[in-house]
TORKOL-4160 file (C-alpha; in steps of 0.2 Angstrom, whole numbers, padded with zeros to 4 digits, m for minus):
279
<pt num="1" X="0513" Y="m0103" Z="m0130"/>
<pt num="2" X="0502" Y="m0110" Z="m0142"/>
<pt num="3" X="0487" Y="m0101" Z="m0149"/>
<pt num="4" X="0470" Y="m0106" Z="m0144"/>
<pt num="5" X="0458" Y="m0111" Z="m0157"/>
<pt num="6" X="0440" Y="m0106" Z="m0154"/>
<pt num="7" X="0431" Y="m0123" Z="m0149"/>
<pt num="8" X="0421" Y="m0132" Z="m0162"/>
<pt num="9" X="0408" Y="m0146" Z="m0159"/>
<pt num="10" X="0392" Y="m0146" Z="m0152"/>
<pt num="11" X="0389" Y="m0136" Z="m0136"/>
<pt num="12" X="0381" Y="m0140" Z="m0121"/>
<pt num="13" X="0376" Y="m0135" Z="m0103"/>
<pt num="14" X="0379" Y="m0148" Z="m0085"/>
<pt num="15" X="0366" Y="m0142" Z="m0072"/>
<pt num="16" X="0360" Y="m0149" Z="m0059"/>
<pt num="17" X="0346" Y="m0148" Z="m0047"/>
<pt num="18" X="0346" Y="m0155" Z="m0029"/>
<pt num="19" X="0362" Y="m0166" Z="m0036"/>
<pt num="20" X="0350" Y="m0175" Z="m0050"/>
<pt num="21" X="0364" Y="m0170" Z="m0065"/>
<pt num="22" X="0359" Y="m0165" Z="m0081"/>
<pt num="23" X="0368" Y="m0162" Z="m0099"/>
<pt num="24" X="0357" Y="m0148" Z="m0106"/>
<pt num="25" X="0359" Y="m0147" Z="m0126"/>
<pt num="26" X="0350" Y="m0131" Z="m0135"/>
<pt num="27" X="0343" Y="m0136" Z="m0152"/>
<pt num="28" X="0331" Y="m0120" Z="m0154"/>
<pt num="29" X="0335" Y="m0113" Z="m0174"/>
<pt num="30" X="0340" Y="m0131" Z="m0179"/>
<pt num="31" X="0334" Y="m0149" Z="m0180"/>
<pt num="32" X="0336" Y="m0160" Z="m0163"/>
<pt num="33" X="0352" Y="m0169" Z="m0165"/>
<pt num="34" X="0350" Y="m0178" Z="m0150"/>
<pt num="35" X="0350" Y="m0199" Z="m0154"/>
<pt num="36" X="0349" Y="m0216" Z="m0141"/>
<pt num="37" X="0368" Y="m0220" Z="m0148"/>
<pt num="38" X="0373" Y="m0202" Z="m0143"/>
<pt num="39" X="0361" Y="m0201" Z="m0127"/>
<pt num="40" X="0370" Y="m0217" Z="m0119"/>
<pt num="41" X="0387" Y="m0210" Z="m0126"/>
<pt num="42" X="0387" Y="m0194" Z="m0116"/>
<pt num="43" X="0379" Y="m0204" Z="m0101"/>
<pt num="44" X="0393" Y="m0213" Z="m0098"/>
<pt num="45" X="0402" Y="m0205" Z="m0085"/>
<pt num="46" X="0416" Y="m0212" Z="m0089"/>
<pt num="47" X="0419" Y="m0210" Z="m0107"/>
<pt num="48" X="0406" Y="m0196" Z="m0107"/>
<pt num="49" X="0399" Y="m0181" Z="m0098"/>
<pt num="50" X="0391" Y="m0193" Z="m0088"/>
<pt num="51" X="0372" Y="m0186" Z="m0081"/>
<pt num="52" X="0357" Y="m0195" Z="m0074"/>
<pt num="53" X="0346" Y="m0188" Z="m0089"/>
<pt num="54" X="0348" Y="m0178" Z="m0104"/>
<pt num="55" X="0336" Y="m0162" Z="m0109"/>
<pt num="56" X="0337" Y="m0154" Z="m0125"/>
<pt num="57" X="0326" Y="m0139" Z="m0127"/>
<pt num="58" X="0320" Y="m0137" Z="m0145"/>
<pt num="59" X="0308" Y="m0123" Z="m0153"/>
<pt num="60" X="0291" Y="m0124" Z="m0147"/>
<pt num="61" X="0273" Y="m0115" Z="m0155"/>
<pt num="62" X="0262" Y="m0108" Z="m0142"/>
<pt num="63" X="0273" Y="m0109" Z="m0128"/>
<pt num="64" X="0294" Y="m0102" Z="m0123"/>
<pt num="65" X="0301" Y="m0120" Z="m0128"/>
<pt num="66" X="0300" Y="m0138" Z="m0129"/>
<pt num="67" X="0310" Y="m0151" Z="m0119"/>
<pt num="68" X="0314" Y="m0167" Z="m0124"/>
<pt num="69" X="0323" Y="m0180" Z="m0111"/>
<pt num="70" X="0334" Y="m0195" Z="m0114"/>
<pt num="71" X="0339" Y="m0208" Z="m0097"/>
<pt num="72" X="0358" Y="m0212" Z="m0097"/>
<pt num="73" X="0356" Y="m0229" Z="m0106"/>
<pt num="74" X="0350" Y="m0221" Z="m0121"/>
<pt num="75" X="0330" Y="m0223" Z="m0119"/>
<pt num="76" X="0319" Y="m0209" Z="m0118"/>
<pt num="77" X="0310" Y="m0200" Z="m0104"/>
<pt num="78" X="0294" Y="m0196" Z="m0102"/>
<pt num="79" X="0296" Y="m0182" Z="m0088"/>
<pt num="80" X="0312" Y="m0173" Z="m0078"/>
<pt num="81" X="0306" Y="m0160" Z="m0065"/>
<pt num="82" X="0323" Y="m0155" Z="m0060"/>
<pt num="83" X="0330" Y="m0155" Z="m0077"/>
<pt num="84" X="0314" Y="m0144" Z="m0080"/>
<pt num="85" X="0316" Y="m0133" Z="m0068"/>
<pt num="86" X="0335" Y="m0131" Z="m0073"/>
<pt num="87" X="0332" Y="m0128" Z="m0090"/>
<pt num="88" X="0316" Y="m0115" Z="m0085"/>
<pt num="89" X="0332" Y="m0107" Z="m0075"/>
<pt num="90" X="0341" Y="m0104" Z="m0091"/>
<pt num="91" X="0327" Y="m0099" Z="m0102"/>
<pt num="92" X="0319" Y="m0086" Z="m0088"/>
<pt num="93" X="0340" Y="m0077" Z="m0086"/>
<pt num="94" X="0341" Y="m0077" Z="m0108"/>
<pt num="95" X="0323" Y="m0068" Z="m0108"/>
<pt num="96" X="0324" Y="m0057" Z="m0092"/>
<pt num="97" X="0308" Y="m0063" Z="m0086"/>
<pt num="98" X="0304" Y="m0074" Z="m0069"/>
<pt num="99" X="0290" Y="m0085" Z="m0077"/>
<pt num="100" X="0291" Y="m0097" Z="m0095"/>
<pt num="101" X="0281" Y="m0109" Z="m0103"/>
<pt num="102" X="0285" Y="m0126" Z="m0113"/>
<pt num="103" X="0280" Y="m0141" Z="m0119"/>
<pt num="104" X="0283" Y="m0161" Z="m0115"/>
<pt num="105" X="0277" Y="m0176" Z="m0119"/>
<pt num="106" X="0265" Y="m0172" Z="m0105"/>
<pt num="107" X="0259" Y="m0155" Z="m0113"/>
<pt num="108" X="0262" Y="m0138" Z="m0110"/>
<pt num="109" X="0268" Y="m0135" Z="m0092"/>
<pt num="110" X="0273" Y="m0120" Z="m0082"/>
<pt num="111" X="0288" Y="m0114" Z="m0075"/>
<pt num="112" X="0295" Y="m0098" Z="m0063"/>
<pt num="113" X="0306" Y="m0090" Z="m0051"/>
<pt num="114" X="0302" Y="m0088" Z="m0031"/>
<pt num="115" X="0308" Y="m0070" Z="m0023"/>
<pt num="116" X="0319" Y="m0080" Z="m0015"/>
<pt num="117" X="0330" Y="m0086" Z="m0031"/>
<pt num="118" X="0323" Y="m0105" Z="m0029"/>
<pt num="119" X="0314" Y="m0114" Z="m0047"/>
<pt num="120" X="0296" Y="m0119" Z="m0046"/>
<pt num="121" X="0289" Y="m0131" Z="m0057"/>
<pt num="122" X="0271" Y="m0137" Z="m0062"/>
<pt num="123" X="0272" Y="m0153" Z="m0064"/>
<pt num="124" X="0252" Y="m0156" Z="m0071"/>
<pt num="125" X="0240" Y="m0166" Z="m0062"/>
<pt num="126" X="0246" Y="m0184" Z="m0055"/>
<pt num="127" X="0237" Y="m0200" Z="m0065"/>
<pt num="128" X="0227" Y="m0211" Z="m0055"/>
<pt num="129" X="0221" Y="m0223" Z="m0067"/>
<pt num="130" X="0227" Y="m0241" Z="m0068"/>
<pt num="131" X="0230" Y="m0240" Z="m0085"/>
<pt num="132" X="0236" Y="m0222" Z="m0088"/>
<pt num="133" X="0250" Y="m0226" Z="m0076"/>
<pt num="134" X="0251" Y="m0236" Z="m0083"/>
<pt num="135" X="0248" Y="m0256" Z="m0076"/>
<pt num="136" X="0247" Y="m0270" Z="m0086"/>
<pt num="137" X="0232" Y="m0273" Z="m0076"/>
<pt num="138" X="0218" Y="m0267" Z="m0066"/>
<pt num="139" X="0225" Y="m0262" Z="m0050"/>
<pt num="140" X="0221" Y="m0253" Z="m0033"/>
<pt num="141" X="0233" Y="m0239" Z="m0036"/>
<pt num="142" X="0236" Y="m0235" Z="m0018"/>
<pt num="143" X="0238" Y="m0254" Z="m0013"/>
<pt num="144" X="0249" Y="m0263" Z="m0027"/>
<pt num="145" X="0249" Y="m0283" Z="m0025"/>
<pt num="146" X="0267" Y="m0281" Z="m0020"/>
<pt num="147" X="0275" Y="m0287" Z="m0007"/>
<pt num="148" X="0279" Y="m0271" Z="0003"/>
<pt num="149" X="0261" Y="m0262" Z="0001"/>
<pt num="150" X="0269" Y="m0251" Z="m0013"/>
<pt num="151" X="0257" Y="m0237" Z="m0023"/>
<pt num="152" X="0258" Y="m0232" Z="m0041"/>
<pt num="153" X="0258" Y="m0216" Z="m0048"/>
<pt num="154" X="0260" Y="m0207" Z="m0065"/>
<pt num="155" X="0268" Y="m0191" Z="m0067"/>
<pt num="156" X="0271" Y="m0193" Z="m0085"/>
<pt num="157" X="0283" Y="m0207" Z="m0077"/>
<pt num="158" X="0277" Y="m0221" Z="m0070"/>
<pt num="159" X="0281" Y="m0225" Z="m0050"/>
<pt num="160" X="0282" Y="m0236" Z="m0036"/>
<pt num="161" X="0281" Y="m0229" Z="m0021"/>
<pt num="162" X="0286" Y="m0239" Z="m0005"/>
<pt num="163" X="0283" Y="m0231" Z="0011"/>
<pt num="164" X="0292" Y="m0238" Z="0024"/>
<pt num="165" X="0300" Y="m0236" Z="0042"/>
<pt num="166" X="0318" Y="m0232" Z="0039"/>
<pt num="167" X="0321" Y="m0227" Z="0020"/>
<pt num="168" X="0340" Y="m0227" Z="0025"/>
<pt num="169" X="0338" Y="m0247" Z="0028"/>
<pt num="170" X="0333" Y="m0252" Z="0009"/>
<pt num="171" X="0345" Y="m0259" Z="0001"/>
<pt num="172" X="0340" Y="m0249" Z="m0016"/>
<pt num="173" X="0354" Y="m0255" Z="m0027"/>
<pt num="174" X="0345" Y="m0271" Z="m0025"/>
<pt num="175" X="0327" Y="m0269" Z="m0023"/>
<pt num="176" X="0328" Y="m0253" Z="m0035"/>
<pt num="177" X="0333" Y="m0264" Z="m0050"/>
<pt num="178" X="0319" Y="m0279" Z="m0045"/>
<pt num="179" X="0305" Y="m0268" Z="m0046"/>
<pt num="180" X="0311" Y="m0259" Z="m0061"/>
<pt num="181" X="0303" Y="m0273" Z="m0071"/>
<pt num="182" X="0290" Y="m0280" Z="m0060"/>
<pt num="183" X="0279" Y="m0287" Z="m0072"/>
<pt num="184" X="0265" Y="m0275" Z="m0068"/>
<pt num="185" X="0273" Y="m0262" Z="m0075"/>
<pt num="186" X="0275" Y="m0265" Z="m0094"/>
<pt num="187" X="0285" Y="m0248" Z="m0099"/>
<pt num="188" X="0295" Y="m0250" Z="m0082"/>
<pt num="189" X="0293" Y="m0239" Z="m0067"/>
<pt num="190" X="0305" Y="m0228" Z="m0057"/>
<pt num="191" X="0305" Y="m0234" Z="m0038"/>
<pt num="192" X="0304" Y="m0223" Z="m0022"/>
<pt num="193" X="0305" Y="m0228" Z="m0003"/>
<pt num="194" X="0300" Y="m0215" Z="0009"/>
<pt num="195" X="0300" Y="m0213" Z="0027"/>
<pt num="196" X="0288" Y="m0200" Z="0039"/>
<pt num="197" X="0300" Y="m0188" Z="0045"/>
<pt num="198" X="0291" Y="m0177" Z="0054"/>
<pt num="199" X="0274" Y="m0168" Z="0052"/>
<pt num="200" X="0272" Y="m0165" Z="0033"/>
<pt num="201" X="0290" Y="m0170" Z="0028"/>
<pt num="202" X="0299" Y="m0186" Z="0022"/>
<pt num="203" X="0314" Y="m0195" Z="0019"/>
<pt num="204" X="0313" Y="m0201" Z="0001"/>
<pt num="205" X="0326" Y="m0211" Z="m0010"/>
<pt num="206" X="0324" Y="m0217" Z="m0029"/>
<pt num="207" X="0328" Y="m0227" Z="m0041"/>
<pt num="208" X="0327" Y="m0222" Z="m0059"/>
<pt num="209" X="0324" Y="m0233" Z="m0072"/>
<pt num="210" X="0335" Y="m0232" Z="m0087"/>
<pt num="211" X="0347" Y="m0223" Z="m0074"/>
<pt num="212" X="0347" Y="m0232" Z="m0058"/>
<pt num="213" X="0350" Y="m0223" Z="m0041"/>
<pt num="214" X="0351" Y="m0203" Z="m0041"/>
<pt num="215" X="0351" Y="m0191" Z="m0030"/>
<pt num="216" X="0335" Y="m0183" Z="m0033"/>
<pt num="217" X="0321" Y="m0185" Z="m0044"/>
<pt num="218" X="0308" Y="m0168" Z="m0045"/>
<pt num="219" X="0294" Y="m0182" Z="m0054"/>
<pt num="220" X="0296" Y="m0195" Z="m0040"/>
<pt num="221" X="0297" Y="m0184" Z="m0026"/>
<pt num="222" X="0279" Y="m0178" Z="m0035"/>
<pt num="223" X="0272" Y="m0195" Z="m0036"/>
<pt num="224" X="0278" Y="m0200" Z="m0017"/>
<pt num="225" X="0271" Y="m0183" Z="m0012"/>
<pt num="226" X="0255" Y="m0187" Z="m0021"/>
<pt num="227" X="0254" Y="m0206" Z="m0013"/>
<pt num="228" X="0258" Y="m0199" Z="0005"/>
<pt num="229" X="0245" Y="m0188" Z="0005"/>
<pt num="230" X="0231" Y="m0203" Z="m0004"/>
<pt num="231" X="0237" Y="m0214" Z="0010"/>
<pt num="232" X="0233" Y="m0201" Z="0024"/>
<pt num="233" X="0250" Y="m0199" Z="0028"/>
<pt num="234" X="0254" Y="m0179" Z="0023"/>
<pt num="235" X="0245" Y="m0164" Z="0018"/>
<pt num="236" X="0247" Y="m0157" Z="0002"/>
<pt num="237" X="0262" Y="m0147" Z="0004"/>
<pt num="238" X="0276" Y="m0160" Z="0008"/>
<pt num="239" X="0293" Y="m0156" Z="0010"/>
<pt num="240" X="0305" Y="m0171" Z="0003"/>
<pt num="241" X="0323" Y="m0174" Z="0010"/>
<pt num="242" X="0334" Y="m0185" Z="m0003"/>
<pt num="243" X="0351" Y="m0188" Z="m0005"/>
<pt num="244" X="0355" Y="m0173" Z="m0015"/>
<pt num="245" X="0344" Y="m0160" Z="m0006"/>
<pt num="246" X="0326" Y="m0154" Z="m0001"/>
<pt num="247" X="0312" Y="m0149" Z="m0012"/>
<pt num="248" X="0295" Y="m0145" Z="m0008"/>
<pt num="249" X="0279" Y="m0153" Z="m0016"/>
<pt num="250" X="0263" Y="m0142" Z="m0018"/>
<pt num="251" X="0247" Y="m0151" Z="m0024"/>
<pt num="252" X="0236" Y="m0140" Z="m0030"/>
<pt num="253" X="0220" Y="m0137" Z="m0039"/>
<pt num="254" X="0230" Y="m0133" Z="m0056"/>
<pt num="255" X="0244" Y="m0149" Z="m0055"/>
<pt num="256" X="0258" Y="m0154" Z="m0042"/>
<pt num="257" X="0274" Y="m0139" Z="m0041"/>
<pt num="258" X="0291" Y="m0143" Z="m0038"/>
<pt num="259" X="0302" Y="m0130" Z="m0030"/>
<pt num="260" X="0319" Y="m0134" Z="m0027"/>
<pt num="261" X="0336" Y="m0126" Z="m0030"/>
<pt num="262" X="0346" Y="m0127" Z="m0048"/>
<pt num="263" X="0365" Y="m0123" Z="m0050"/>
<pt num="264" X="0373" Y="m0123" Z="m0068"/>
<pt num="265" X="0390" Y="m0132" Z="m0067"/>
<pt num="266" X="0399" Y="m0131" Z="m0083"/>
<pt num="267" X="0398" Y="m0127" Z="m0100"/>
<pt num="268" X="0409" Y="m0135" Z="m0114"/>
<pt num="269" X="0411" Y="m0144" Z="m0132"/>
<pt num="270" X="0408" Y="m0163" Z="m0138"/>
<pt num="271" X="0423" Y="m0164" Z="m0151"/>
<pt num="272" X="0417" Y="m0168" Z="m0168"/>
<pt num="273" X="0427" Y="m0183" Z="m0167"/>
<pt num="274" X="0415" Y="m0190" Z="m0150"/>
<pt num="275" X="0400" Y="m0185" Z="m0161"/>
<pt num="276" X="0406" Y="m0194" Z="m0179"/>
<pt num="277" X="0410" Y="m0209" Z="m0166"/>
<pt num="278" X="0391" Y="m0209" Z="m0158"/>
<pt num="279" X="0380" Y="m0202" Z="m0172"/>
């Protein structure tokens, strides 16, 4: 039998959280290495790793760590809840401790574990300005003109929320990719349809842009949250079934939580061969 070679490359972590995938890469000690050539590389799900985003977690001052995030064509993120709470997860079992704190491009947020094993989130307080969104244009944020009524909300991502009868009826392949780039958005939004469900609960779908449809989204299911309960539709403790799984929404004083389950996958090496080819 022919020895094994201890691997070599660049190591990395697959997670995910409510079936929204994630390739987790740990820069702390070095410098990032993390690239839009490489980014679209591994999101290839084909010729990659394939994931919906990419976080990689880089030393921080003043808090645990930092995240950085990267969509799947190679463009960057400006939020990932559940790739947050998934790498809050791994940083809380390194340290031993049930609570962390880092930093993103949203500043410094907060992070800990639930007696009963689930990963909550703080996901800083939702924007409701036209512009911090943001909109190309002054905007009634809870009425968009739209067709479909939709509302807007920031949550370091920009998003579209439709509420509708039947989320199960929208063709979001289609619609998804049309609102993507409605001219009103001028950085591009992520899109949500949500149904009422029952009292305080909804049925939400979403399309990501960079990414396109996934099975969850931890800063959309906070911004439909957030919409539902501006519209008069919820309270401010939702719970959100997508196609991946549930997670609950809490707005509170001190920003909107996330909780919601997290489940580490894999671990592996990119060969030093993919990583010459996508430097």
């Amino acid at each position: 039998m022919r020895q094994m070679q201890p691997p070599q490359g660049l190591p990395f972590i697959k997670m995910h959280g409510a079936g929204n995938d994630f390739v987790i890469l740990d820069s702390r000690g070095r410098q990032p290495v993390t690239t839009p050539a490489l980014a679209a590389a591994l999101g290839d799900r084909h010729r990659g790793v394939g994931f919906d985003q990419l976080a990689e977690i880089r030393d921080a001052e003043g808090a645990d760590f930092t995240l950085d995030f990267w969509n799947n064509d190679g463009s960057r993120a400006g939020a990932c809840g559940n790739a947050s709470r998934c790498v809050a997860d791994l940083v809380m079992a390194g340290l031993g401790r049930d609570s962390v704190r880092f930093g993103t491009a949203r500043g410094t947020l907060a992070a800990k574990r639930r007696a009963d094993g689930l990963v909550s989130v703080n996901m800083g307080a939702p924007i409701l300005d036209w512009d911090g969104v943001p909109l190309a244009e002054p905007s009634d944020l809870l009425h968009l003109p739209i067709p479909g009524d939709p509302a807007a909300v920031g949550m370091g991502n920009p998003h579209c929320v439709f509420f509708v009868d039947d989320a199960e009826a929208i063709d979001l392949a289609r619609e998804g990719a049309k609102i993507e780039h409605h001219p009103l958005f001028p950085k591009a939004t992520n899109v949500e349809y949500a149904s009422l469900t029952g009292a305080d609960r909804l049925r939400m779908r979403v399309w990501e842009r960079g990414t396109g449809i996934t099975l969850a989204c931890g800063s959309g299911a906070c911004a439909t949250a957030v919409a539902a309960h501006l519209r008069g539709l919820a309270g401010r403790h939702v719970v959100l079934d997508l196609d991946g799984g549930t997670l609950e929404i809490d707005w509170r004083d001190d920003g909107v939580w996330m909780t919601g389950p997290t489940a580490r996958v894999f671990d592996g090496w990119l060969a030093p061969e993919f990583l010459a080819a996508h430097a």
